[in-house]
N, C-alpha and C positions, 0 to 999 in steps of 0.2 A: 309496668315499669314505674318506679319512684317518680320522676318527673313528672308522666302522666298525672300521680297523685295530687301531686303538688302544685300544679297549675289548674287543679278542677279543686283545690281545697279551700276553706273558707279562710286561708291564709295568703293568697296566690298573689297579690297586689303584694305585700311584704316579701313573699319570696321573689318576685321580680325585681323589687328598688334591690333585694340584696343581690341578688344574680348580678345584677347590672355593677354596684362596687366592686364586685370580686373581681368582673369581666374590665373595668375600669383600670384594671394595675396589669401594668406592661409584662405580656407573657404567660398568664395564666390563660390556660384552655381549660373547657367544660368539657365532663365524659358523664352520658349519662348510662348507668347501668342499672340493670334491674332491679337493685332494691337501695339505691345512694345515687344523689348527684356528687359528682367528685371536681376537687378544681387542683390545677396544678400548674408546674411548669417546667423548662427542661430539665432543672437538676429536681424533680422527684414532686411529688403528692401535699399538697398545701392544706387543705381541708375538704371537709364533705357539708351539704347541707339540706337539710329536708324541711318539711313545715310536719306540726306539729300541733296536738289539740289547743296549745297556748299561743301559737306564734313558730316564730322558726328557731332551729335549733345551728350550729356551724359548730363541727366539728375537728378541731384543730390536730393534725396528727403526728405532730410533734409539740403538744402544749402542756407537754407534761415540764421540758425547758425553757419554757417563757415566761419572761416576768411578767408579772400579773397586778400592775400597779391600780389597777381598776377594782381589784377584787372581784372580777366577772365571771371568770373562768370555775368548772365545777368538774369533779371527776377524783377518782383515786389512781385511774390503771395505771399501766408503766410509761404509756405513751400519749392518750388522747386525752384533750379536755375539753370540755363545751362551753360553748358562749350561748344563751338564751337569748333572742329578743320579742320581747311582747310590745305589742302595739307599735309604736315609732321607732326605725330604725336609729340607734344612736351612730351616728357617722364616725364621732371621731372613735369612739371605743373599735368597732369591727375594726376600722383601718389600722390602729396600733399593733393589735394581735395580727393581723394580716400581712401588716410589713415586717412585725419579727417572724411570720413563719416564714416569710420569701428568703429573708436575712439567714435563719437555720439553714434552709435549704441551701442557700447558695456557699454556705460556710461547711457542707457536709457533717454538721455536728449531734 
């Protein structure tokens, strides 16, 4: 299982402080499935997140319509974008992309 990975990985201290923000916003639950942590909440799927040779990755799955005032976000597909973080988790960056995904979700857009 992913999560197993990820808590025995040389990342596992950074994927915890992030666990813990995500887990931190009212109404997201953790699913962990065999090959993705996923985090969401009633109205539908917020993002996913694993660790990573560099650090951790969070997977935004509706980040293809988020603004991206950060210029953080990375990807082409139709729908997902990724947020990287290496070493220190940047707080206020996750949390911006984090409450426009809840904000998507909750707007069904």
């Amino acid at each position: 299982m992913q999560f197993d990975k990820d808590i025995e990985s040389d990342f596992k201290e950074l994927f915890f402080e992030a666990r813990e923000v995500l887990l931190s916003h009212d109404g997201i639950i953790e699913t962990k499935k065999e090959r993705i942590t996923t985090y969401s909440n009633n109205h539908g799927g917020i993002c996913h997140m694993r660790t990573m040779p560099y650090g951790i990755d969070f997977g935004f799955l509706k980040g293809a319509k988020m603004l991206d005032k950060f210029g953080a976000l990375t990807g082409k597909g139709k729908a997902i974008r990724v947020l990287s973080q290496k070493g220190a988790l940047d707080l206020e960056v996750i949390n911006y992309y984090v409450k426009q995904a809840i904000s998507l979700n909750a707007s069904k857009k």
